[in-house]
Every structure is written in structure tokens, then in C-alpha cells.
FIKE-10734 format. One record per residue (C-alpha): residue in three letters; x, y negated, z. Coordinates in pm, whole numbers, padded with zeros to 5 digits, always signed. Example, Ala and Ser with C-alpha at 12.3 -4.5 7.8 and 13.67 -1.06 7.14 Angstrom:
2
Ala+01230+00450+00780 Ser+01367+00106+00714 
END
This chain:
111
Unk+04179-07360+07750 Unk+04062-07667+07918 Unk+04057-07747+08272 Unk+03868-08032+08439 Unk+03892-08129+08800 Unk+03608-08338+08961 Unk+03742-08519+09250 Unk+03447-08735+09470 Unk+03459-09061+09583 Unk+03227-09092+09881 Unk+02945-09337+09867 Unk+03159-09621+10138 Unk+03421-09605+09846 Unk+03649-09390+10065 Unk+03821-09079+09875 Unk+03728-08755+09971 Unk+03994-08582+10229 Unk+03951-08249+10102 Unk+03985-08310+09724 Unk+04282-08538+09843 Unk+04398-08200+09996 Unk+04369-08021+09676 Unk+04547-08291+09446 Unk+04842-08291+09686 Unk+04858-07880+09661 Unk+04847-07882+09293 Unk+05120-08197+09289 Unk+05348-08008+09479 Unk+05275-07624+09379 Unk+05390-07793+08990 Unk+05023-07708+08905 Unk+04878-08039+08833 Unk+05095-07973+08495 Unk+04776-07765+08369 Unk+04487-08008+08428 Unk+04395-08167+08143 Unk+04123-08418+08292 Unk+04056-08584+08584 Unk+03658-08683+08641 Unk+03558-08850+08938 Unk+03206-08782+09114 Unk+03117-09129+09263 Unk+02844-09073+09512 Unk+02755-09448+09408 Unk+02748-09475+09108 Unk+02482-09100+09035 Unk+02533-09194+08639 Unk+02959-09111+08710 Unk+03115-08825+08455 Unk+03178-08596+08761 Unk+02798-08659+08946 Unk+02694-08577+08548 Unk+02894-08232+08541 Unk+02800-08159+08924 Unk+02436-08146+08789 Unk+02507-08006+08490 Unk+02674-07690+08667 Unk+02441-07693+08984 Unk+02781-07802+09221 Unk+02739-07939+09528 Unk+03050-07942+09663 Unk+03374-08092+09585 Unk+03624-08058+09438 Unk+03537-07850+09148 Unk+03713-07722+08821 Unk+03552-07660+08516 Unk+03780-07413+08285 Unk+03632-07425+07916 Unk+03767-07200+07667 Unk+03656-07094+07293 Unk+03323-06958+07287 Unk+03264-06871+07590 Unk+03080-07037+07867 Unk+03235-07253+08115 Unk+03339-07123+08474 Unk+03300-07315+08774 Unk+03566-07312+09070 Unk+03476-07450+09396 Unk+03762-07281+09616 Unk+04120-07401+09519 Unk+04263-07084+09623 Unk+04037-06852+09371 Unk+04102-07108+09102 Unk+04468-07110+09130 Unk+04436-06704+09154 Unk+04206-06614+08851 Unk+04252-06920+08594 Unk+04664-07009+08694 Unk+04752-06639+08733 Unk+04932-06754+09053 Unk+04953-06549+09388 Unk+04753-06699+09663 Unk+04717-06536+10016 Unk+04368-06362+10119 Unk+04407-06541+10455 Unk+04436-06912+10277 Unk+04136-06794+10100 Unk+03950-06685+10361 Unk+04054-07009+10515 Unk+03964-07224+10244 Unk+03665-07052+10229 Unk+03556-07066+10615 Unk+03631-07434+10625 Unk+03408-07500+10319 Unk+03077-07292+10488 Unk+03062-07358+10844 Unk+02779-07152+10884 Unk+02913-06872+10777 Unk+03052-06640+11091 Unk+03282-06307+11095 Unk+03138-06023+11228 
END
């Protein structure tokens, strides 16, 4: 298995605060021991590896993860917490999920 995480660098240069988020959670969860690339999405420079693999997987958010394994096709990640869940085997909490996911979709709304 491989496992890519696309990080983006916003177009003023400026690192983006939520993949900053993630990096420090896998850091200090021990996790960043199973990411085997880092590809940054540089929102000015459209041509970057991780703007190239945001189009190639229809992503529009960051950050992403892109787990490849033999013969089979890649999967796409967008929420740490279902990454770290279905590809890490790791327990997560439903309400960091939720969370997660919440803060990612603003116009999304409980009922």
C-alpha cells in the first residue's frame, strides 16, 4: 500500500491552516510513520504534483490522501478522521468525525 497526502499552499504563499491541522495530528498520533509521500497543491503554481492529482481525482478540498494498492483503484480521503479509521485501522470518535466533517461543509445543517 501507498499513501499520498496532498497538503495546499494557498495562492499568497501562506500554508493552509487546516492541512497544518492534519500534519500536526498525524505527527503526534505516531501516524505520519505510514505516509509515504508528501505532494503539495500550490494554488500558484496549477501545473504543482498535488493541483495535478486534485484534478486527476475530481478533489476540491484539502488535504487529501490518495491510498494506492495492487490492482485496485485508488481511494480518495478528504476527512482525516475516516482516513485514519478505514485505511490506519485506528479508532476515531463519531463526534470528531462529525466535527471534522461539519467544519469542512458549512452548509450542511442538523436536523
Amino acid at each position: 500500500m501507498k499513501i499520498t497526502l496532498v497538503k495546499k499552499i494557498l495562492a499568497d504563499g501562506s500554508p493552509c491552516k487546516k492541512c497544518g491541522d492534519v500534519l500536526e495530528k498525524l505527527e503526534s498520533s505516531g501516524q505520519m510513520q505510514y505516509i509515504d509521500e508528501i505532494v503539495v497543491a500550490d494554488e500558484g503554481d496549477l501545473n504543482s504534483a498535488g493541483m495535478e492529482l486534485a484534478r486527476r481525482y475530481d478533489v476540491s478540498r484539502a488535504p487529501f490522501f490518495v491510498v494506492e494498492e495492487d490492482d485496485q483503484e485508488p481511494r480518495i480521503y478528504t476527512v482525516y478522521f475516516k482516513f485514519v479509521k478505514e485505511v490506519l485501522d485506528q479508532k476515531t470518535s463519531e463526534r470528531e468525525e462529525l466535527k471534522e466533517i461539519m467544519n469542512d461543509n458549512p452548509d450542511l445543517d442538523f436536523l
